[in-house]
C-alpha positions in Angstrom: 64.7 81.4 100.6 62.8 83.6 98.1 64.2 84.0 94.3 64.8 87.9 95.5 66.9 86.8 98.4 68.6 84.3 96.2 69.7 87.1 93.4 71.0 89.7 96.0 72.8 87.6 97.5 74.5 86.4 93.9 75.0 89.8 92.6 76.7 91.1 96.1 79.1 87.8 95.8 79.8 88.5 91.9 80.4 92.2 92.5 83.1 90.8 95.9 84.4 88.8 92.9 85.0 91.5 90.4 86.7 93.5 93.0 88.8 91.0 94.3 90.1 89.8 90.8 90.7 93.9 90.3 92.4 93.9 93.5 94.9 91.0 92.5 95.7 92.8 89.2 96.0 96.1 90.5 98.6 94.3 93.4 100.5 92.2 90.4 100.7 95.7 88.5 102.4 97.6 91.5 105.0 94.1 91.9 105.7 94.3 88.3 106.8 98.0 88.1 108.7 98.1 91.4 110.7 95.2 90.0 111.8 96.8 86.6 112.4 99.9 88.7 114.5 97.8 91.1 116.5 96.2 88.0 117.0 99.8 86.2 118.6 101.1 89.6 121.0 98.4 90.1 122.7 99.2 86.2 
């Protein structure tokens, strides 16, 4: 493997990394706002 090889194929897994650990909060965000929406319908 060549040093070029070697940082592509870093960068493409920390740019998969950065989007997954977006991903996770963007999914936490959406569980956390239907569940106060959930609570203020019940009252």
């Amino acid at each position: 493997m060549t040093a070029g090889s070697f940082t592509s194929v870093f960068t493409l897994k920390l740019v998969i990394y950065a989007l997954l650990v977006r991903a996770v909060g963007v999914v936490a965000s959406i569980i956390g706002i239907m569940a106060v929406r959930a609570k203020m319908i019940r009252i």
